[in-house]
C-alpha positions in Angstrom: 8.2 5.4 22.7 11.6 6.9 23.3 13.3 9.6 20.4 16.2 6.7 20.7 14.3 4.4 18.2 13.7 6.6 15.8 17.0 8.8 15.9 18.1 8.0 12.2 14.7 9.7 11.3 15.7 12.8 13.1 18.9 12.8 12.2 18.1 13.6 8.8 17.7 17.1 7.4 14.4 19.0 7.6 12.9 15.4 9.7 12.6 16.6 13.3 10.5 15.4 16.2 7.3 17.5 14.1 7.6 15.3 11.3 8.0 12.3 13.0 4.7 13.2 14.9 2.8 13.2 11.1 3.8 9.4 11.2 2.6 8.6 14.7 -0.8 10.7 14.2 -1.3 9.2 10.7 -4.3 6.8 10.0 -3.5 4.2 7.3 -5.6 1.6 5.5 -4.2 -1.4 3.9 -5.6 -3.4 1.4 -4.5 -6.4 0.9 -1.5 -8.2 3.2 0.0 -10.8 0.4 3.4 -9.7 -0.7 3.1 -6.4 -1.4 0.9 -5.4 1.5 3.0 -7.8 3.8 6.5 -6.1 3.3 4.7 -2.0 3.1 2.8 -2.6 6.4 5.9 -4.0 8.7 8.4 -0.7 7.2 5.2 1.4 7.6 4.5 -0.3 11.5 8.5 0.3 12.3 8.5 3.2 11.4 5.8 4.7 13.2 2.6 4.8 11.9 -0.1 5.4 14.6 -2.6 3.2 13.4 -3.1 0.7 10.9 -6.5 -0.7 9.5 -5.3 -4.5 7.7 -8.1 -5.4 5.4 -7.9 -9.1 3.5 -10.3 -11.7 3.6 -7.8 -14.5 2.4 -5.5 -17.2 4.5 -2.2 -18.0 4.8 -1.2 -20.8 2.3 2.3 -22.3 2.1 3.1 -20.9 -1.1 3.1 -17.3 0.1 5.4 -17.8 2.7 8.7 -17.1 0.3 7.3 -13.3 -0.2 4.7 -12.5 2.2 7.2 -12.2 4.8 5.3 -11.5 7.9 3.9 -14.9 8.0 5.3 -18.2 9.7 4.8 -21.7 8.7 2.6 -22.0 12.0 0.4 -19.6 10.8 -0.6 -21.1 7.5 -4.8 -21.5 7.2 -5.0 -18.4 9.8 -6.7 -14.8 8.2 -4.1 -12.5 6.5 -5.1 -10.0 8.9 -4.9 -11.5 12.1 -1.6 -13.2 11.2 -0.1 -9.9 10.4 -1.7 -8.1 13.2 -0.4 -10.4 15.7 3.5 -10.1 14.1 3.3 -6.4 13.5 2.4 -6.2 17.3 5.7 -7.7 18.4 7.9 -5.2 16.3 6.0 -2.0 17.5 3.6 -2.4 20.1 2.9 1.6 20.0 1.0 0.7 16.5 -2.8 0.8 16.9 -3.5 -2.1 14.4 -7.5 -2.8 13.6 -8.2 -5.7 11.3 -11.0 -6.5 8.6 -11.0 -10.3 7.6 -14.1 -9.9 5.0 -14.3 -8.3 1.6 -15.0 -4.8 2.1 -17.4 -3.1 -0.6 -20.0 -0.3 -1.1 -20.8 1.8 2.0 -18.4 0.0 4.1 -15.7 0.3 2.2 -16.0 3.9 1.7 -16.5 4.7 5.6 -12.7 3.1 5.9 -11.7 5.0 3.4 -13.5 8.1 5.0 -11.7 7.3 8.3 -8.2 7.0 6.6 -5.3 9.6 5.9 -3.6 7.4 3.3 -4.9 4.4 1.8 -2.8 1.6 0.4 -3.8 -0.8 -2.8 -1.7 -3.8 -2.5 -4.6 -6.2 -4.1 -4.1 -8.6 -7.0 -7.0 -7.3 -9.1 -8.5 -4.6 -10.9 -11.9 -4.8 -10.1 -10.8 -3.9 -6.5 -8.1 -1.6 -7.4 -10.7 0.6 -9.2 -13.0 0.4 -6.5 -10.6 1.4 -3.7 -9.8 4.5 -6.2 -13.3 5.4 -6.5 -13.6 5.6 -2.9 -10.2 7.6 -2.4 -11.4 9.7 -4.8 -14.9 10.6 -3.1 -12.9 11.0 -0.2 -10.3 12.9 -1.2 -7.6 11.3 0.0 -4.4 10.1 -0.8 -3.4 6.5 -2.0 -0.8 4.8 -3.2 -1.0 1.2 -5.3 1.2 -1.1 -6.1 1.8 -4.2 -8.7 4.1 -6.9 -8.8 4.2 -9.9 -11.9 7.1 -12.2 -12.8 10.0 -9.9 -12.6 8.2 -6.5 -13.4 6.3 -4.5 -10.7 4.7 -0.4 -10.6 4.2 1.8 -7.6 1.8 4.8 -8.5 0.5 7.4 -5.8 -2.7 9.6 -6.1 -3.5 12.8 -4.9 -7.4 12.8 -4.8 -7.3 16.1 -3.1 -6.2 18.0 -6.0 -8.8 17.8 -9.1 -6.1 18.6 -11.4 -3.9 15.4 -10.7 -4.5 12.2 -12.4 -6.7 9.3 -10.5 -5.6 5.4 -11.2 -8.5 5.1 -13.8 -7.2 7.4 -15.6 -4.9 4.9 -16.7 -6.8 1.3 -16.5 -10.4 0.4 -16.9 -12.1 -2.8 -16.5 -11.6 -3.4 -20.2 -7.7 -3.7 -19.4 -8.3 -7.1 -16.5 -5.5 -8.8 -17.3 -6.3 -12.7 -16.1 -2.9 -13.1 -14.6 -1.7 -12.8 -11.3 1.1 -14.3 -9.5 -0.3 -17.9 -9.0 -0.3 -18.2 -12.5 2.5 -16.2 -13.8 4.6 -16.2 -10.8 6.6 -13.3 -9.1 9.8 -13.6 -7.8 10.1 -13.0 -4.1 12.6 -10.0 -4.1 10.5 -8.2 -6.8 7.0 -8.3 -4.3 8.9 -7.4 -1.6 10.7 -4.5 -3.5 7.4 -3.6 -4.7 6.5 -3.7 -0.9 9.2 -1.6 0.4 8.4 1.1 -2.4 5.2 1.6 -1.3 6.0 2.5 2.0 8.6 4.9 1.0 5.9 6.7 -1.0 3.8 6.4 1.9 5.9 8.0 4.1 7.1 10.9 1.8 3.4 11.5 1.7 2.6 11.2 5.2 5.2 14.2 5.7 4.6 15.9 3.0 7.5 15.1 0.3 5.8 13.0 -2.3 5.0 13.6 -5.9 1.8 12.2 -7.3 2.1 12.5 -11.0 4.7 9.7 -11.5 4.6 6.1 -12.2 7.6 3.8 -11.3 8.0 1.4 -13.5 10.3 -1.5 -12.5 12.1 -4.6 -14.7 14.4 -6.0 -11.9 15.5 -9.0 -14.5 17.4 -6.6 -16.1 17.5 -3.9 -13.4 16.0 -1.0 -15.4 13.9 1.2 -13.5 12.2 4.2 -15.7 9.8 7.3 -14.0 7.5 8.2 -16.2 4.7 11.0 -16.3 0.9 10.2 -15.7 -1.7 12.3 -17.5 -5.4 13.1 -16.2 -7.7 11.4 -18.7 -10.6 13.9 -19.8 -12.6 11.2 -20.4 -12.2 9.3 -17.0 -15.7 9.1 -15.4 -14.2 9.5 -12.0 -12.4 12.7 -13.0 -14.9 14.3 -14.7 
């Protein structure tokens, strides 16, 4: 690939052909490609990323088309995975894309995790969401999740690393499983996709090195208040401790 497509990138201060290396040699998982995962892995493919491991299990259904943008009407009742895989290929070629169209728990799901530099929640439940964390935690690396509901959506990253930052159950357990999700509360299109796009802002500021990890963006975009608040490490978190 030639500087010239990404020559915004190094025309920025302190971003130079080094830094835009860190995003070529990077190894990202992605779980979940609905509208969240969609939008993050197609900024995250265009800008760079070397390789990209797509993990969802589900199919394309008519109704995700409006947010889940890297999906055509042609490939409704395909796998999440392969559809994106096969779209993501036409914008950057130069991305090494590896797909996972089953449920991914236990020992396998870890060895992704093991295999990754920065893993990304973008899955519509907590049982997962805590899961994924547990494994990013053994791991020690970095991962960033995402919500989106209605109008409202959060963007969170972790730095597993560090034992003195916070880990995502820190803040939710099992005993907060909210039983809604977007096909029964809905979520309006621009808000998943914001969501989306946040995520793989965060993902690249940690990627290079410019990402804070004790934050939680909090996001009403029907009245357009966006608030950053802190996030606290929970003595009693069993994943912490």
């Amino acid at each position: 690939m030639t500087d010239l497509r990404y020559q915004n990138h190094l025309s920025l201060q302190d971003f130079d052909q080094e830094v835009q290396n860190r995003i070529s040699q990077s190894t990202i998982t992605i779980f979940g490609l609905g509208g969240l995962g969609s939008v993050c892995s197609l900024y995250l493919s265009n800008a760079g990323a070397g390789k990209m491991n797509l993990v969802d299990y589900d199919s394309v259904d008519e109704t995700n088309l409006p947010r889940q943008v890297l999906y055509r009407p042609d490939q409704v009742g395909r796998n999440k995975a392969l559809a994106a895989k096969s779209t993501l290929a036409e914008f950057n070629p130069n991305t090494e894309i590896n797909c996972f169209n089953e449920k991914l728990i236990g020992d396998d799901l870890q060895k992704l995790v093991n295999e990754s530099s920065l893993v990304i929640d973008a899955t519509d439940n907590l049982s997962s969401r805590l899961q994924i964390n547990e494994a990013c935690h053994l791991a020690k690396v970095h991962h960033i999740v995402g919500t989106a509901i209605r109008f409202e959506g959060q963007v969170m990253t972790f730095d597993h690393s560090n034992d003195q930052n916070p880990c995502f159950q820190c803040l939710y357990s099992l005993m907060d499983e909210n039983l809604e999700d977007c096909d029964g509360a809905g979520v309006l299109s621009t808000v998943a996709g914001t969501v989306g796009l946040l995520m793989a802002n965060n993902a690249i500021k940690t990627i290079i090195g410019n990402e804070t990890y004790d934050r939680m963006l909090i996001l009403d975009l029907k009245h357009n208040i966006i608030q950053n608040i802190s996030i606290k490490k929970n003595d009693n978190c069993s994943i912490c401790i």
